[in-house]
N, C-alpha and C positions, 0 to 999 in steps of 0.2 A: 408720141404719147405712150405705146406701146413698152418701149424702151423706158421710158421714166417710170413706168408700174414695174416692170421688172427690178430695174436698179433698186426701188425704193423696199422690194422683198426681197433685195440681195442675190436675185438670179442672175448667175452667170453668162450674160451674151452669148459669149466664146464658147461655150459650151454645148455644142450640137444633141447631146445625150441628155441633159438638163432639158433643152425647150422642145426634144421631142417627147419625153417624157410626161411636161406639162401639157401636148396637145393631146397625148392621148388620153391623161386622166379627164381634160377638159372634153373629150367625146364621148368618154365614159359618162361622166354626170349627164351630160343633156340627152342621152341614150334613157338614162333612170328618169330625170324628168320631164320626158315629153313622150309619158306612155304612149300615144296616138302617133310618133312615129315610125313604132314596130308595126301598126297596119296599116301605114301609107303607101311602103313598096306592094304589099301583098296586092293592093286591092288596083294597085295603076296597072297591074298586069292582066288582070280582068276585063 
């Protein structure tokens, strides 16, 4: 499934530099929306 959503945005499989690039933008965004995980770590250390 994963594979068919890439093809269909034309991202290169083969392309090691391409799908790490998409992970990291994709950590980036859920970093921005899921404010409540910047004080998840803080507070398990507690």
């Amino acid at each position: 499934m994963v594979i068919q959503v890439l093809n269909e945005y034309n991202v290169d499989i083969n392309n090691m530099d391409s799908i790490d690039m998409l992970i990291s933008e994709a950590k980036i965004a859920q970093l921005q929306c899921d404010y409540f995980a910047l004080l998840k770590k803080p507070l398990k250390t507690l």
